[in-house]
N, C-alpha and C positions, 0 to 999 in steps of 0.2 A: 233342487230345493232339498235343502238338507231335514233332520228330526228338528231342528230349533227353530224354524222358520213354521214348519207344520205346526207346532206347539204353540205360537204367536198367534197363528191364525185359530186356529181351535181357539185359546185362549178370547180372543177377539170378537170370535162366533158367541161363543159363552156370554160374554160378561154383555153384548151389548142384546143378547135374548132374555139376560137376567134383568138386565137395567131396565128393560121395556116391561117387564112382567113383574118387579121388586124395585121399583125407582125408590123407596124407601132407606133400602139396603142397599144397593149396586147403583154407584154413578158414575152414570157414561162418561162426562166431564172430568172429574179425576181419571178414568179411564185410560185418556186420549195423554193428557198431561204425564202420566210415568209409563206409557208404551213410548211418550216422546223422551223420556230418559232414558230408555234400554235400548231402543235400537238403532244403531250406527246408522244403517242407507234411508236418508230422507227420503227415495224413490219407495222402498220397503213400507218404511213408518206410511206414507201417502196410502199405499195397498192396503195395508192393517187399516187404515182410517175409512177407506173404501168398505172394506169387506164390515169392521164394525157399525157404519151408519145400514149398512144395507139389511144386516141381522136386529139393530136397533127396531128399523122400520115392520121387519116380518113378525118382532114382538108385537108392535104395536098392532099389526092388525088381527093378529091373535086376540087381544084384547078389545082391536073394536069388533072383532066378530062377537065373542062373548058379550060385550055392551047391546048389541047388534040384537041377537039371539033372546036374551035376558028382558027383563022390565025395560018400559019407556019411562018406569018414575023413580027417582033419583031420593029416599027415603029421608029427609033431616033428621040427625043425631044429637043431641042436648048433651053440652059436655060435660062430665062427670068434673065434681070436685074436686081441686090439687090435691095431692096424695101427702106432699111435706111442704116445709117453706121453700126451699129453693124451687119446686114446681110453683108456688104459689107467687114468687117474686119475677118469677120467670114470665107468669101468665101477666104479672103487671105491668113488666118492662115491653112487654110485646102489645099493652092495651093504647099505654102511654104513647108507643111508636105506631099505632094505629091513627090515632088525633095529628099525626103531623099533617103539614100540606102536602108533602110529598107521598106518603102514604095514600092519602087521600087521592093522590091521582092517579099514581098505580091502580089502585080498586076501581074508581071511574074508566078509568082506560081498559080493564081486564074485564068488569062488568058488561063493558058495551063487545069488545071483543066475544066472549063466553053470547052473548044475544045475540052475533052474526050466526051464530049454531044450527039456530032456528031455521035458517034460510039456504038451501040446496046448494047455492055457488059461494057464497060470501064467506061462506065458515070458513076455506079454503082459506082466507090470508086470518083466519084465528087461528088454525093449524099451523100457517109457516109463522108467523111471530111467535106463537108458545115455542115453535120449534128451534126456531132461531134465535130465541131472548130469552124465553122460559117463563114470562106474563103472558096469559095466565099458566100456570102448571101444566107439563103436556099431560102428566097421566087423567090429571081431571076435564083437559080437555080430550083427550082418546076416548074417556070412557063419556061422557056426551057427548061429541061426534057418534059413536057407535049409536046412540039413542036417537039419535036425531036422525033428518031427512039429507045428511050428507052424504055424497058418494062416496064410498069407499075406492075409488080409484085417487079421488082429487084429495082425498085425505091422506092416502100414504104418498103420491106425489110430493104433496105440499112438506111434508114431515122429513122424507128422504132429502129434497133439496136444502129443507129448515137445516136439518143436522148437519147434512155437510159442507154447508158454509159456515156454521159454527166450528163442527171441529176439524174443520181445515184452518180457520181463524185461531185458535187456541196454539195449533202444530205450527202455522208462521210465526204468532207473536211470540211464543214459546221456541224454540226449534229449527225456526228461519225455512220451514218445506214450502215449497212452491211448489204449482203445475209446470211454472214455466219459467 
């Protein structure tokens, strides 16, 4: 194994501990999509995609320890006033795409998801759907899981398997990689 392959892998380690602790800044998802442009051996790209869910996941439970460790109460925030118009047209276009129906179901579906939380086993498929879909958000669901009476086993389980059928899905429809 040559320096460029180390460097891919470091790389890899990196971005998917940054994406778990800065999902803001760093997205695993684009991530996966331009390692799938750089590297020649779909057997390689597969390993990269391995080694980044499995550093995704050790972020995450970083963070639900912190969740964990931390308050069990989750503070409401009042959001400040747009700053210019384009914030302020921004907040509109996102009010208006709120009232859709489809809108509206997402937030029912991710509402009652975000409420399996509450309950020891069940959070377990609100973990692998955020994981695997991204409703509700994983980082807001890591850091309630961490608050909650979930186990931190069935939590990074659920999140490890979520991830990598996602971005093993991304690298086939992208990239054509297969297991087999």
């Amino acid at each position: 194994m040559g320096g460029e392959e180390l460097a891919l892998i470091g790389a890899a380690i990196a971005v998917g501990i940054g994406a778990a602790l800065l999902p803001v800044f760093v997205n695993a998802e684009v991530y996966v999509v331009t390692m799938g442009a750089t590297v020649n051996s779909k057997p390689f790209l597969a390993l990269l995609i391995l080694i980044h869910v499995a550093a995704t996941t050790v972020g995450k439970a970083f963070v639900f320890q912190l969740a964990r460790k931390g308050t069990n109460k989750i503070r409401m925030v009042n959001p400040k006033p747009p700053r210019n118009r384009v914030a302020a047209m921004s907040r509109r276009v996102g009010h208006s795409f709120a009232q859709t129906r489809f809108a509206k179901w997402i937030k029912k579906v991710s509402d009652w998801l975000l409420s399996l939380l509450d309950r020891p086993y069940s959070g377990g498929l609100t973990a692998f759907m955020s994981s695997l879909i991204g409703v509700p958000p994983l980082a807001i669901v890591t850091i309630l899981a961490g608050a909650s009476k979930q186990p931190q086993w069935l939590f990074l389980t659920t999140v490890f398997t979520g991830r990598l059928i996602q971005f093993l899905a991304i690298a086939f429809l992208l990239h054509q990689v297969s297991w087999f």
